[in-house]
GUBA-492818 format. One record per residue (C-alpha): residue number from 1; x, y, z. Coordinates in steps of 0.5 Angstrom, whole numbers. Layout:
N
(NUM,(X,Y,Z));
...
This chain:
137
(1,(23,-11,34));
(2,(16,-12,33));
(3,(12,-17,36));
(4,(9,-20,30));
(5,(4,-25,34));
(6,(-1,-18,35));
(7,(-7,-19,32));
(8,(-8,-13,28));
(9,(-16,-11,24));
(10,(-17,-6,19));
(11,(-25,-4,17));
(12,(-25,1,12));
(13,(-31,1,7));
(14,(-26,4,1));
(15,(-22,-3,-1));
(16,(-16,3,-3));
(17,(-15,6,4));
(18,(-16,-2,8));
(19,(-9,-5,3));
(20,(-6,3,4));
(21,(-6,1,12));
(22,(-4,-5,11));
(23,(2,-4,7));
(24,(4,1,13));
(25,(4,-4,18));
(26,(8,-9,13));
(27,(13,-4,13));
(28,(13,-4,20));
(29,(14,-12,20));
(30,(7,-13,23));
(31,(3,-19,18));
(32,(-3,-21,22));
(33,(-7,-16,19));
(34,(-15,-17,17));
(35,(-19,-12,12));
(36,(-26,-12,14));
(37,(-31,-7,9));
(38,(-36,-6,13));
(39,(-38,-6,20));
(40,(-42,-13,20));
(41,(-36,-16,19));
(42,(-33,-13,24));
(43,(-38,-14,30));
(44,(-37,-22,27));
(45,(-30,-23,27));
(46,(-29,-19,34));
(47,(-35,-22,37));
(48,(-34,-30,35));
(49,(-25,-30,35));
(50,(-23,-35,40));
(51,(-17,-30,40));
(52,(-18,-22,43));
(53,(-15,-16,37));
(54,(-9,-12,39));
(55,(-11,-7,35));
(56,(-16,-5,31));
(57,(-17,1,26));
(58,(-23,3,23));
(59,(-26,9,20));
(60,(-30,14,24));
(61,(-36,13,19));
(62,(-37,6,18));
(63,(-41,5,24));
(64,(-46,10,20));
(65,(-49,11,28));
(66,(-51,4,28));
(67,(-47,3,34));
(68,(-43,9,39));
(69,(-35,6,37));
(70,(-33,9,43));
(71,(-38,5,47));
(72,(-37,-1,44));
(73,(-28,-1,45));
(74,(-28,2,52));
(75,(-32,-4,54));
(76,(-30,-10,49));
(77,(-25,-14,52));
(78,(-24,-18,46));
(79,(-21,-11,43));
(80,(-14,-9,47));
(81,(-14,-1,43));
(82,(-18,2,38));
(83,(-16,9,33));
(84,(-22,11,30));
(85,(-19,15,24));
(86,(-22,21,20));
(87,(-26,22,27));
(88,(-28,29,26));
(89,(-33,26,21));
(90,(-37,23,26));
(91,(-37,28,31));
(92,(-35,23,37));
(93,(-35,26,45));
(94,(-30,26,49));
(95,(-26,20,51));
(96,(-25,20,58));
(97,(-18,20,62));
(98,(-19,12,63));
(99,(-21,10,55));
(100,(-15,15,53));
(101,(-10,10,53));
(102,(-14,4,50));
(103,(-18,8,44));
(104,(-15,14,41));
(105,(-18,18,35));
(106,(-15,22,30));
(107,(-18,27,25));
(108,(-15,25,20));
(109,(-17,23,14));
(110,(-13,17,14));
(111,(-7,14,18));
(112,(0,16,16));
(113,(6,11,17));
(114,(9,16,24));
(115,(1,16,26));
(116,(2,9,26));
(117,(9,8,30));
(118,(7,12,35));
(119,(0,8,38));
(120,(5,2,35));
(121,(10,4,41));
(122,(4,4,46));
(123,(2,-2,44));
(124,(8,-6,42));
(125,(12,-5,49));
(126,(18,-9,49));
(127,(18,-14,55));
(128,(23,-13,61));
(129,(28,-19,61));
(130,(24,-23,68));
(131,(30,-29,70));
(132,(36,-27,67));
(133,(41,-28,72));
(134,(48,-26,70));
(135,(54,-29,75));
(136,(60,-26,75));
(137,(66,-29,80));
């Protein structure tokens, strides 16, 4: 079952490609996404929210070499993970051993539903039952 409080951010200049990925997540029961075209609004939404992002998805080139993505979510606590997508584009370095699990890049040109699923399953873990006590006489 998913967790349906994790915040999800999606920043892709095509509004096609932000609802496209957004139906995605809906189908795997997550609704607390927010599309975002440009970069501008996402440094104000990740900079200004009381609340860390779980996740966000964001298109390789949307950073138009303003800003090193890989910097900025390696070193961000107010974002859990990141997928850079379409990241061959923006020809990103090596993430180190540390980041691998916190930033992922795909080359592809947009994520599918399997993509999707497999970063949901390292994301949304399900907690183990801390307290349960079972009696048995």
């Amino acid at each position: 079952m998913s967790n349906q409080a994790l915040r999800i951010l999606i920043a892709d200049e095509q509004h096609f490609q932000r609802m496209r990925i957004e139906r995605l997540f809906n189908r795997l029961g997550y609704y607390r996404v927010a599309p975002v075209h440009n970069l501008a609004e996402l440094l104000t939404l990740v900079e200004y929210s009381a609340t860390p992002f779980d996740l966000v998805v964001i298109h390789a080139s949307l950073a138009g070499g303003a800003l090193d993505l890989l910097d900025f979510f390696l070193d961000n606590p107010q974002v859990h993970y990141a997928l850079i997508y379409d990241g061959q584009q923006a020809h990103l370095p090596p993430i180190p051993a540390c980041g691998q699990q916190k930033v992922q890049v795909s080359h592809e040109s947009l994520p599918d539903l399997a993509s999707i699923e497999r970063l949901m399953a390292i994301i949304d873990r399900p907690l183990p039952l801390v307290g349960t006590v079972i009696s048995v006489r």
